[in-house]
Z-matrix of the N, CA and C atoms (Angstrom, degrees):
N
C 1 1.447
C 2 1.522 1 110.89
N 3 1.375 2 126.10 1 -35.64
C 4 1.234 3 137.14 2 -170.55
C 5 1.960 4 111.63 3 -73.44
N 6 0.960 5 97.53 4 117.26
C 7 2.118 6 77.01 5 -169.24
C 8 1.182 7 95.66 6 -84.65
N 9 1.664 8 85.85 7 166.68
C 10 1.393 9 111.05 8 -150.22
C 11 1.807 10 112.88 9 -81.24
N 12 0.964 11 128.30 10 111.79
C 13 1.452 12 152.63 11 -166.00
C 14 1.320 13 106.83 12 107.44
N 15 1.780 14 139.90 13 13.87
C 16 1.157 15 124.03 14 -168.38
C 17 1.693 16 105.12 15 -75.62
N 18 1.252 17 129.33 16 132.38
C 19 1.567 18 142.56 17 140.72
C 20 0.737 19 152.55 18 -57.84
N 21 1.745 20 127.51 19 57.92
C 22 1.269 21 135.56 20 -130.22
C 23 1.643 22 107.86 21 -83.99
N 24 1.491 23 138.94 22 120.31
C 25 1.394 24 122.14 23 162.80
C 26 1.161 25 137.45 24 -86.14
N 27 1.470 26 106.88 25 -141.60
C 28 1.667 27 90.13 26 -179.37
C 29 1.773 28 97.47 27 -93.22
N 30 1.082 29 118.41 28 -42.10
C 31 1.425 30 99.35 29 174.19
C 32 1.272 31 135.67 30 -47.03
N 33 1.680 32 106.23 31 -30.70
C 34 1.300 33 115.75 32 166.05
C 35 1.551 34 123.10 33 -70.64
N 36 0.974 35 134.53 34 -28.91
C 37 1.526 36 140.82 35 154.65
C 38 1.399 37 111.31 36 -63.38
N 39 1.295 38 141.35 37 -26.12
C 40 1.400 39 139.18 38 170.99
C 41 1.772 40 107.00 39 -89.22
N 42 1.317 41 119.71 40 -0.11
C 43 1.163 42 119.66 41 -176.52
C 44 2.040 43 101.68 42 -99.63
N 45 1.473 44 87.16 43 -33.20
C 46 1.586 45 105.96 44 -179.83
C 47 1.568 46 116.41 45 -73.27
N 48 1.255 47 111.31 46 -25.86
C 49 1.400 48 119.96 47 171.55
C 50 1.109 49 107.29 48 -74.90
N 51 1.328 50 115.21 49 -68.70
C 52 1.709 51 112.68 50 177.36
C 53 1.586 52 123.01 51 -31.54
N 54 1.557 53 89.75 52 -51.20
C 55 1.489 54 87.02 53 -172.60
C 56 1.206 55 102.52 54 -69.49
N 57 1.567 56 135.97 55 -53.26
C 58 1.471 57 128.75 56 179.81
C 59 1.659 58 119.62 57 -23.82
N 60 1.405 59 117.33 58 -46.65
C 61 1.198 60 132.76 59 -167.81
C 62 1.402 61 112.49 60 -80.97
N 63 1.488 62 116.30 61 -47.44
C 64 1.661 63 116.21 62 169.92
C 65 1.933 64 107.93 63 -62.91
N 66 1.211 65 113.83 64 -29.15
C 67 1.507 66 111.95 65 -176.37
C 68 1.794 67 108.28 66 -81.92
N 69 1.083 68 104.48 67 -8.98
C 70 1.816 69 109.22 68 179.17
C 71 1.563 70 102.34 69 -108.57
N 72 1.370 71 117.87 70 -10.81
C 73 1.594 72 111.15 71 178.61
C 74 2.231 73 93.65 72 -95.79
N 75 1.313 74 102.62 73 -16.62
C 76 1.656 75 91.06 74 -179.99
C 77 1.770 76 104.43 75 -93.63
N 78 1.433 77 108.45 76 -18.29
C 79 1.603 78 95.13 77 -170.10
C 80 1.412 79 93.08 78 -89.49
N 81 1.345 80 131.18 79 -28.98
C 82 1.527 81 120.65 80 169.02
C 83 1.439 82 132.30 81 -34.10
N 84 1.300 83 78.87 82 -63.22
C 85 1.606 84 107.19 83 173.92
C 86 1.418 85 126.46 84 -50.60
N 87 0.928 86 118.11 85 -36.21
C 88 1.328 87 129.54 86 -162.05
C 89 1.820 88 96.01 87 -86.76
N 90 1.394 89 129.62 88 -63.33
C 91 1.497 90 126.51 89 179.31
C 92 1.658 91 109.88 90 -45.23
N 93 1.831 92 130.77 91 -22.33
C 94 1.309 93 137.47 92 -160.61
C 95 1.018 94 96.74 93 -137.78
N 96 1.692 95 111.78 94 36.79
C 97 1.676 96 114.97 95 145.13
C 98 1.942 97 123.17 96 52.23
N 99 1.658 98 88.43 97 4.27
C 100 1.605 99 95.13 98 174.14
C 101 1.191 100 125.82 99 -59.06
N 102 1.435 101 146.68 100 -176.31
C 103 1.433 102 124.05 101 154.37
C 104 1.333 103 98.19 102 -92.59
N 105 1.802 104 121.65 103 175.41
C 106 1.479 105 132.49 104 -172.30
C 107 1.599 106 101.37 105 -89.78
N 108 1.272 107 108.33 106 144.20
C 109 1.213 108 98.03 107 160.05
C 110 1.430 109 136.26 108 -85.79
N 111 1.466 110 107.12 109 155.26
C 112 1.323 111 106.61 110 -173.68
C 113 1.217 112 124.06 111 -57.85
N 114 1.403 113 97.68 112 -47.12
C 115 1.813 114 107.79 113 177.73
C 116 1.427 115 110.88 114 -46.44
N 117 1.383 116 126.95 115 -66.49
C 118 1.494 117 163.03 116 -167.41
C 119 1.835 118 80.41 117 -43.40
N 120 1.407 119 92.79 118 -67.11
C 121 2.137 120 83.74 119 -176.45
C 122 1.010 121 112.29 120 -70.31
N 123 1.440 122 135.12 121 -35.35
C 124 1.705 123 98.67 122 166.72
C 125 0.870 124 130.88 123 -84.89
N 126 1.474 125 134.58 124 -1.94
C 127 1.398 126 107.13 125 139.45
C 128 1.605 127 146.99 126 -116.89
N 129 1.336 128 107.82 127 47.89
C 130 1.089 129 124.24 128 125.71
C 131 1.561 130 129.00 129 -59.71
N 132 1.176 131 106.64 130 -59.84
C 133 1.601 132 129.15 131 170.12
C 134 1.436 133 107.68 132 -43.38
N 135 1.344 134 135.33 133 -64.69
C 136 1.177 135 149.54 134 -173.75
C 137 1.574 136 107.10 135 -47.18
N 138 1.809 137 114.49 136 -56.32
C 139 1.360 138 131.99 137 -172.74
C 140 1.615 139 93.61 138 -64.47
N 141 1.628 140 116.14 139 -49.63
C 142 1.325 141 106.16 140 -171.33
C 143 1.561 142 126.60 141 -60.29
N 144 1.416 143 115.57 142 -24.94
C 145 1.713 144 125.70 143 163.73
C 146 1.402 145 105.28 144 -44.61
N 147 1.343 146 119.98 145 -34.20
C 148 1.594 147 101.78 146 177.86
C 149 1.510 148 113.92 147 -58.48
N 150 1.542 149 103.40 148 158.30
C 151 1.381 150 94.20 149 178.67
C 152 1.664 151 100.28 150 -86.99
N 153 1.474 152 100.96 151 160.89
C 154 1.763 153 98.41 152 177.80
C 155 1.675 154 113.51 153 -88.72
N 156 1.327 155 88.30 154 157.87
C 157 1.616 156 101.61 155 172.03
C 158 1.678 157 110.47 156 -38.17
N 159 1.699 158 111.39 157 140.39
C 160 1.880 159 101.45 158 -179.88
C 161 1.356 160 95.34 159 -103.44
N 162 1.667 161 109.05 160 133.90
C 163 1.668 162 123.84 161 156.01
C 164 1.546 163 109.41 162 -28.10
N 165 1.305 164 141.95 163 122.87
C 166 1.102 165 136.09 164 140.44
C 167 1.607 166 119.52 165 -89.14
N 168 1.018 167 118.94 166 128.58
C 169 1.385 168 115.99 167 158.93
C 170 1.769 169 115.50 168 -92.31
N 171 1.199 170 92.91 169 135.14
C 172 1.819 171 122.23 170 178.60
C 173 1.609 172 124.74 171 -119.58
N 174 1.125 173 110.73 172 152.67
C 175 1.812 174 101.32 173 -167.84
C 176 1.602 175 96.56 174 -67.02
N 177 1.316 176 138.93 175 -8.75
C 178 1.251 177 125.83 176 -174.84
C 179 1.645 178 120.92 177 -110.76
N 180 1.645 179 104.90 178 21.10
C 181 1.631 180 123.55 179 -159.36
C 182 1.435 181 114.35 180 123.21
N 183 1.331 182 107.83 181 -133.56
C 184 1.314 183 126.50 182 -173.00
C 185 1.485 184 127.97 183 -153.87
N 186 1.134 185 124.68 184 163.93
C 187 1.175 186 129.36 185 -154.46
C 188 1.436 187 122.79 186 -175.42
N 189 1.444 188 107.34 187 151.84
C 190 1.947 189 102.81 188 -163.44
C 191 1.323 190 104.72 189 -89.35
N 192 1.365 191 126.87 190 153.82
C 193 1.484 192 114.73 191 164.55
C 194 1.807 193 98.77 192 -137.92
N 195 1.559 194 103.84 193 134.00
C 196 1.483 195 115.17 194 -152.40
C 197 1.445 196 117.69 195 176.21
N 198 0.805 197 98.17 196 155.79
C 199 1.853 198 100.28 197 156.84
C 200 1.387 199 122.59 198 -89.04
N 201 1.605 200 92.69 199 169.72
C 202 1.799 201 93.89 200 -176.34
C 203 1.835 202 93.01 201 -68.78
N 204 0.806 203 150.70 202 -24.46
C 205 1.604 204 131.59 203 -153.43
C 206 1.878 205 97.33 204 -104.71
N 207 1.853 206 109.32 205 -27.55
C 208 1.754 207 95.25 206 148.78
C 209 1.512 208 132.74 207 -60.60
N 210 1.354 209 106.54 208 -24.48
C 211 1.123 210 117.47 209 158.26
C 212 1.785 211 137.40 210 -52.28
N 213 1.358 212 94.07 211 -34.09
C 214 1.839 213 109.65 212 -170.28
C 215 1.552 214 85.19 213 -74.27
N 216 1.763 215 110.41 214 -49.38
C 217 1.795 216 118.00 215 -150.67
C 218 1.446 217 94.46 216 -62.41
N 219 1.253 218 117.89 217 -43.18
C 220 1.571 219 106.16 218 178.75
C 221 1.268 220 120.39 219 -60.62
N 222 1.473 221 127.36 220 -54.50
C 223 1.849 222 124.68 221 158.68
C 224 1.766 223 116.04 222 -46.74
N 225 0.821 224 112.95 223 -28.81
C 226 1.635 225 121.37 224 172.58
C 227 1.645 226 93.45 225 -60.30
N 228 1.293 227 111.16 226 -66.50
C 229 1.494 228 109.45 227 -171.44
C 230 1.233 229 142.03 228 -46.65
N 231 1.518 230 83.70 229 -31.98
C 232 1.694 231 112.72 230 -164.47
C 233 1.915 232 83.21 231 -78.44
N 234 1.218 233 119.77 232 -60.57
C 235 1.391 234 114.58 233 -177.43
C 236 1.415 235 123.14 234 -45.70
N 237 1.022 236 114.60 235 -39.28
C 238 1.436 237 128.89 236 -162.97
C 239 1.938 238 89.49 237 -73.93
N 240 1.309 239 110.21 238 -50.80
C 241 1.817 240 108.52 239 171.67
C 242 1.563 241 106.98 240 -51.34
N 243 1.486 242 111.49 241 -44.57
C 244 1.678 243 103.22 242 -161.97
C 245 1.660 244 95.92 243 -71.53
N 246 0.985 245 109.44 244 -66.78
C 247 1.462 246 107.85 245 -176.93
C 248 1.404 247 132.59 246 -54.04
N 249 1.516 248 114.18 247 -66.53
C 250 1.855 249 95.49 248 157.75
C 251 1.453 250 121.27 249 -62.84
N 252 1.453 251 140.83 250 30.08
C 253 1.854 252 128.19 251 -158.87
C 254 2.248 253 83.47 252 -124.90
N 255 1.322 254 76.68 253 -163.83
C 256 1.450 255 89.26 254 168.98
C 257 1.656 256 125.07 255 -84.44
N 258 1.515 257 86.34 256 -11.25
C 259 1.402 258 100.18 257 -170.17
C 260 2.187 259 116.75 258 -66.69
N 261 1.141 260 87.15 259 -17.88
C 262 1.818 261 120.36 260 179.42
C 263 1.637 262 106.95 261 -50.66
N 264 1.414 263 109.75 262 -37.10
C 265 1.140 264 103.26 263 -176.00
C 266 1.684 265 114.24 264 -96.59
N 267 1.481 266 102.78 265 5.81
C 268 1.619 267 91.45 266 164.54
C 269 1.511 268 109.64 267 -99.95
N 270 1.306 269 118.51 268 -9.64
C 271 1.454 270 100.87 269 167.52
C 272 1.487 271 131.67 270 -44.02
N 273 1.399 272 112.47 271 146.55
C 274 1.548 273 111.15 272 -165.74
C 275 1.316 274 108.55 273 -140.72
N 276 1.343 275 160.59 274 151.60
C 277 1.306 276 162.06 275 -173.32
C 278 1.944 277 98.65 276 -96.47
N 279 1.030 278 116.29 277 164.18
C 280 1.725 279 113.39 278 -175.90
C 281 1.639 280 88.20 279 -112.92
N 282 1.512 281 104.69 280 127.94
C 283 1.743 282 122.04 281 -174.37
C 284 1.324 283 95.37 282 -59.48
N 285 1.421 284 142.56 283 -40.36
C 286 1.313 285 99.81 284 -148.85
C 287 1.572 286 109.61 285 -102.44
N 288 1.702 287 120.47 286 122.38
C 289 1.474 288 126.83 287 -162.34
C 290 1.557 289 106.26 288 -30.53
N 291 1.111 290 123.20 289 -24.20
C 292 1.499 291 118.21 290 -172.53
C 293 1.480 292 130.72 291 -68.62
N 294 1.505 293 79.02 292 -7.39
C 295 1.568 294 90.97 293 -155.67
C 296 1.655 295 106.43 294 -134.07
N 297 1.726 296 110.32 295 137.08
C 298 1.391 297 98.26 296 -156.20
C 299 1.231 298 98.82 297 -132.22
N 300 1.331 299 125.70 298 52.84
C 301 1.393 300 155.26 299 156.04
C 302 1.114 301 117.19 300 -62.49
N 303 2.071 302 122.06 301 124.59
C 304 1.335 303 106.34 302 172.40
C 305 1.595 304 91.38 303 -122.05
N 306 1.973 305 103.25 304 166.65
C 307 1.649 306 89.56 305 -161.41
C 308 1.467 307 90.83 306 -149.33
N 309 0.986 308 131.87 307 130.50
C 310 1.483 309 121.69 308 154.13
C 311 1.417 310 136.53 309 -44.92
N 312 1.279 311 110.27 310 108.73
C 313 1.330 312 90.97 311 177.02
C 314 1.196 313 142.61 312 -112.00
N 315 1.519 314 139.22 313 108.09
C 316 1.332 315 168.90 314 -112.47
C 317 1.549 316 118.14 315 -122.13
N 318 1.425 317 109.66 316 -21.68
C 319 1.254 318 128.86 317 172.49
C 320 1.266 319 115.77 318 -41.37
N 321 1.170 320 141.99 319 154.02
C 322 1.342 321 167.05 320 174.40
C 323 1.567 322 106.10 321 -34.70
N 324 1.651 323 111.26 322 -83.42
C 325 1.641 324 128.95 323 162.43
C 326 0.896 325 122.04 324 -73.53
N 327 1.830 326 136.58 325 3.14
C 328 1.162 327 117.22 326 -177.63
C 329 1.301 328 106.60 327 77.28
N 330 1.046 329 138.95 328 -0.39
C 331 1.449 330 141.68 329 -172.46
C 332 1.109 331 123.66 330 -95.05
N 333 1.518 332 133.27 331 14.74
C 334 1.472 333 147.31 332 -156.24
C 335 1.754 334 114.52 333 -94.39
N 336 1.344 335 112.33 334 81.74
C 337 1.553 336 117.39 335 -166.30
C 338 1.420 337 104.00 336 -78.13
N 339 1.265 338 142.64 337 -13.29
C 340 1.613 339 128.06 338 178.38
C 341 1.552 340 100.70 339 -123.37
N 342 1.659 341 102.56 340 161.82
C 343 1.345 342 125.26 341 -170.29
C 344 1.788 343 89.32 342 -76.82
N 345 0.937 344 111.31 343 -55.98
C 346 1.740 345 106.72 344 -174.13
C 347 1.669 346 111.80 345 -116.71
N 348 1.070 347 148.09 346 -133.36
C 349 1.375 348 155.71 347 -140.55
C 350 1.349 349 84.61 348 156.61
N 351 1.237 350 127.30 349 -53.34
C 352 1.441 351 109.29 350 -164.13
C 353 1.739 352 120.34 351 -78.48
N 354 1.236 353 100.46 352 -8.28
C 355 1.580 354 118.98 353 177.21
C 356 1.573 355 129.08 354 -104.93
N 357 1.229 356 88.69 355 -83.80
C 358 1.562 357 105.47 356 163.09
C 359 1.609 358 122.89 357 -51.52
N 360 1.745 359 82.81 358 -60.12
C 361 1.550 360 82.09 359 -158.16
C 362 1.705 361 104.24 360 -60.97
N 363 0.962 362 99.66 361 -68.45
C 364 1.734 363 113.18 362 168.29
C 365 1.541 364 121.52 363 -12.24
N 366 1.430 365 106.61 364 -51.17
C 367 1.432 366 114.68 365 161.53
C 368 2.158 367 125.26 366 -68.39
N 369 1.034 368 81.18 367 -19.80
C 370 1.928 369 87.18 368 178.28
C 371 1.501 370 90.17 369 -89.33
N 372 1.334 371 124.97 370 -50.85
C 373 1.648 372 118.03 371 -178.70
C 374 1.265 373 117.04 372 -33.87
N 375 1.468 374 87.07 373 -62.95
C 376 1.826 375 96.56 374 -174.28
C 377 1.819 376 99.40 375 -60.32
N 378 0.958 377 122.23 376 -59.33
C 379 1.395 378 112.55 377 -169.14
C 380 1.477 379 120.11 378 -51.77
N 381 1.237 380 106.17 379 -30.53
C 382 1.325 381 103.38 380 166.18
C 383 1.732 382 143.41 381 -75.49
N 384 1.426 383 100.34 382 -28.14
C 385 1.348 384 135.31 383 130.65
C 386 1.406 385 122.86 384 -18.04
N 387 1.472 386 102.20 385 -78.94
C 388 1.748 387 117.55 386 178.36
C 389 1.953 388 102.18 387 -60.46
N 390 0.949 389 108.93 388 -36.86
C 391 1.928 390 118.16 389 -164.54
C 392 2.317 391 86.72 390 -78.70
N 393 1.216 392 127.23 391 -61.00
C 394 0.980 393 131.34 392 -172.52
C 395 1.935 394 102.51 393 -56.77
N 396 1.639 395 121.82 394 -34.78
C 397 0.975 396 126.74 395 -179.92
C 398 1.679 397 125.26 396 -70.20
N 399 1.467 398 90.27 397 -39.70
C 400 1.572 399 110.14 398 156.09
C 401 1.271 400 136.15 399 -40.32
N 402 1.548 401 98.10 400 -43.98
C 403 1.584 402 117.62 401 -153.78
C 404 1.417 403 93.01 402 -96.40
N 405 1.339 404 135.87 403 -19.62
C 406 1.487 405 143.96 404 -158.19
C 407 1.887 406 90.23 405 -107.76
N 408 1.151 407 126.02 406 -34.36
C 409 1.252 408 123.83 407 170.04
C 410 1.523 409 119.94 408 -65.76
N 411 1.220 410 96.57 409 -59.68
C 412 1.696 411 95.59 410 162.77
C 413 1.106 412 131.48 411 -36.86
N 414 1.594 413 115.76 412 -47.05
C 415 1.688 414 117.48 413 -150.00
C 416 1.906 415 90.87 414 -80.17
């Protein structure tokens, strides 16, 4: 995401946090029917006024050319689509309390309870597994 020669500083990493944090207080929100916060949208909103990084094309593909903070405006953007678009209603929270992952979900039924399979889910398997293994030892 970051184009290529961008130089990120320290302001630019405190700009990246912020925004990280206002974009996880709107995708939260939105699966638990909260309202968004105000703060959280403007600045998203604010980051998104930047202009975004421009596509370059190169004989070997493509590539961004930009700064790190064209960089944020484009993730700003992309949020601002997921969350105000249609796309809002596949957001999903990740089931297991430990874990504070939000994920789209794209699945078939709508039925998609973990951020990954390779993390989460994988770990509730097994646990459930070990608890079903238990219970068969006992009886």
């Amino acid at each position: 995401m970051l184009p290529a020669g961008a130089a990120p500083d320290e302001r630019d990493l405190a700009a990246a946090i912020e925004l990280r944090e206002a974009i996880y207080a709107l995708v939260w929100a939105r699966p638990h029917g909260r309202p968004l916060s105000p703060t959280a949208i403007g600045t998203v909103n604010a980051t998104a006024a930047e202009a975004p990084p421009r596509p370059v094309l190169t004989p070997e593909g493509w590539s961004r050319d930009g700064s790190a903070r064209q960089a944020l405006s484009q993730l700003a953007r992309e949020a601002i689509e997921i969350v105000g678009g249609e796309r809002a209603r596949l957001l999903r929270e990740c089931a297991p309390p430990e874990c504070t992952q939000v994920h789209l979900d794209h699945s078939r039924g709508r039925r998609r309870e973990w951020c990954s399979m390779a993390t989460c889910g994988s770990r509730v398997k097994a646990k459930a597994y070990r608890e079903r293994r238990k219970t068969r030892a006992a009886a």
